[in-house]
N, C-alpha and C positions, 0 to 999 in steps of 0.2 A: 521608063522611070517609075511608075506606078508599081511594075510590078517587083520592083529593087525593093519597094516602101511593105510593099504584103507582107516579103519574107523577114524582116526583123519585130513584126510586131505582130506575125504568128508565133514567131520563136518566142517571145516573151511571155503568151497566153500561157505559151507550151511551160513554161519552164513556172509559170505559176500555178499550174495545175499539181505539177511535178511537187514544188512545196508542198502545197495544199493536200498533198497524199499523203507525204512522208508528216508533216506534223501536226495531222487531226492521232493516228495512232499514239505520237509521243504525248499528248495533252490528255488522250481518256489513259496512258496508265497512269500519269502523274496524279487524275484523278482518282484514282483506284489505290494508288500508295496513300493517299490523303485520307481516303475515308477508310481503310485497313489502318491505319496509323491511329482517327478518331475510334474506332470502334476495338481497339487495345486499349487509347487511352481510359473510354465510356467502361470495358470490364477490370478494369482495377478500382475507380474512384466509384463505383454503384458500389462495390463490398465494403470502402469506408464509407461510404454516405450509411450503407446499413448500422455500422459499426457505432458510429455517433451517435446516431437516433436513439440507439440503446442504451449511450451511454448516457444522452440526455435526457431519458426516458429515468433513470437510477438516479439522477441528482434531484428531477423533479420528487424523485418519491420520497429522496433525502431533505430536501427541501420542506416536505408536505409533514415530517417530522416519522416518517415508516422507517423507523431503525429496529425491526421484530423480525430482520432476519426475510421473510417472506421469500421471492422468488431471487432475491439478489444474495452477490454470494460475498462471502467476509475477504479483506481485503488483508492479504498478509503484509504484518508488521504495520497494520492502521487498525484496522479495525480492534475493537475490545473486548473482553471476555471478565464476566465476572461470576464470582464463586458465587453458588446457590446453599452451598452446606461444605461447614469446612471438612475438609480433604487436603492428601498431602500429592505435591507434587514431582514426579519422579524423576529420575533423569533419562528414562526409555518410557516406552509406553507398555509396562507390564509391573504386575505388580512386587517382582522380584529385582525391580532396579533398586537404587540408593535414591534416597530420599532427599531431593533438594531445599523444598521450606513446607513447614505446614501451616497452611495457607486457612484461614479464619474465612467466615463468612462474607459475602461483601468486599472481599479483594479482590481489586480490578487489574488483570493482566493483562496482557499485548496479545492476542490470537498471531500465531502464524502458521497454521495449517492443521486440515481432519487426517485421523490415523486411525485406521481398523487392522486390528491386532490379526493377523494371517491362522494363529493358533487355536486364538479363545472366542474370536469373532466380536470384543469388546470394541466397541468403540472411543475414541481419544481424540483430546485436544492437546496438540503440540502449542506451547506456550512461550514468549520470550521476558525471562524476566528481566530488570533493570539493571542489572551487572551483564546482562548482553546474553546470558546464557539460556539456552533451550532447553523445554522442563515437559513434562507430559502431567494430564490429569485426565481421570474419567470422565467422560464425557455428559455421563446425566450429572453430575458433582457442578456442572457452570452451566449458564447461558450467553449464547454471543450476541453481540450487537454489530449490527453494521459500522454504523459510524462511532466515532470515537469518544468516550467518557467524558463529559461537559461539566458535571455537578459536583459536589464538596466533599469534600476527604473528613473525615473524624479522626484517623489512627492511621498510622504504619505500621507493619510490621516487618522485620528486617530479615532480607535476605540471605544472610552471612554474617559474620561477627561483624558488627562497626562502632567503631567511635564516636560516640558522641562529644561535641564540641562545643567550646564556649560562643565560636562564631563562626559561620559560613563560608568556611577558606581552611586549609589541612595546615597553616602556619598557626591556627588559633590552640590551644589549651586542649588535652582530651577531656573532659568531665570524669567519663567512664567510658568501657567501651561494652554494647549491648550484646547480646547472645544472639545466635541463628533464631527466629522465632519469636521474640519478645516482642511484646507491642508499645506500644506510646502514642498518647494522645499529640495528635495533629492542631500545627498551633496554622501556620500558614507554607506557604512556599517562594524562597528565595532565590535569585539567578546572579553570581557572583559577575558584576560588572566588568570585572580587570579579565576574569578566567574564562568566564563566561558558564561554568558549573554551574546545575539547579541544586538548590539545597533542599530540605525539609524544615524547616524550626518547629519543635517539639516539645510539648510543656513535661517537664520533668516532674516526680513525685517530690520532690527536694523544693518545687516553686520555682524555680529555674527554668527558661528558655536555651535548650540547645540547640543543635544543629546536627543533622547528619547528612552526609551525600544521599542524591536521588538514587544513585547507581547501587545505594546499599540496602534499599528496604523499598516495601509496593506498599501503594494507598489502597486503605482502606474507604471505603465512600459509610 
């Protein structure tokens, strides 16, 4: 009888060993899928953890009030560019293009990107102006600013023919309508509620407050 009782609980030992072989190898690779798994995850989020830093690193400097450009780079279609000496704006970046507006001192554009002329070696700023369209100027003719123009308009000047209005909506009266070029004293800026349009209202030489769309003329600061 004893020896009936040996053979079922050697077979047991046996058959736990047997376990015990087959699934120490199945647990080290699942741990080896685990840490190959973490160290994919660790090499993608270490190059955004870099990524942020830097970018946290640019808002502090913005924050700090360092909008001179420095080691940070202009932000197309945010960042601002304003005239140093009027110049006119082309519609390539060479001096043989057509002339989009000629742009007065202290008018502040849109930057949307640097352009070096392949030919003449000049350097350019690709500009967007407020009717949406892309314009080039020499590049010593402005300086850029990182962040975006904050401070007070005096003038416009107008991108294209526009119409000046009795009020800030195209259902209102023309007054007249101004030439490519011509300036006018800057009264404030308005955002039509129903339309949701910016306007300009612009004191007239008549003594008259008019109106023109944003999209037709750039402030002057």
């Amino acid at each position: 009888m004893l020896k009936k009782k040996i053979i079922p609980i050697t077979l047991v030992f046996g058959l736990g060993f047997a376990v015990s072989s087959v699934s120490l190898p199945v647990s080290k690779a699942s741990a080896d899928a685990v840490l190959a798994s973490v160290e994919w995850v660790l090499s993608k989020i270490n190059p955004l953890e870099d990524r942020v830093a830097s970018l946290e690193a640019q808002i502090q400097q913005l924050s700090d009030g360092d909008n001179s450009g420095g080691s940070l780079t202009p932000i197309q279609d945010k960042s601002t560019l304003t005239i140093t000496s009027p110049t006119i704006v082309k519609s390539g970046a060479g001096s043989h293009y057509s002339t989009m507006l000629n742009a007065p001192q202290n008018t502040i554009l849109t930057f949307y990107q640097d352009f070096t002329n392949s030919i003449t070696g000049e350097k350019w700023y690709l500009v967007r102006l407020s009717n949406n369209r892309l314009g080039a100027i020499l590049a010593n003719k402005a300086q850029v600013s990182v962040t975006p123009y904050s401070g007070s308009y005096t003038k416009v000047v107008m991108n294209q023919n526009a119409p000046i209005r009795r009020g800030a909506s195209s259902s209102y009266e023309v007054y007249y309508t101004a030439a490519r070029d011509s300036v006018v004293n800057y009264h404030s800026t308005y955002t039509n509620s129903i339309s949701g349009e910016k306007w300009y209202l612009v004191n007239l030489s008549s003594g008259k407050v008019g109106a023109v769309s944003a999209k037709h003329a750039e402030v002057i600061k």
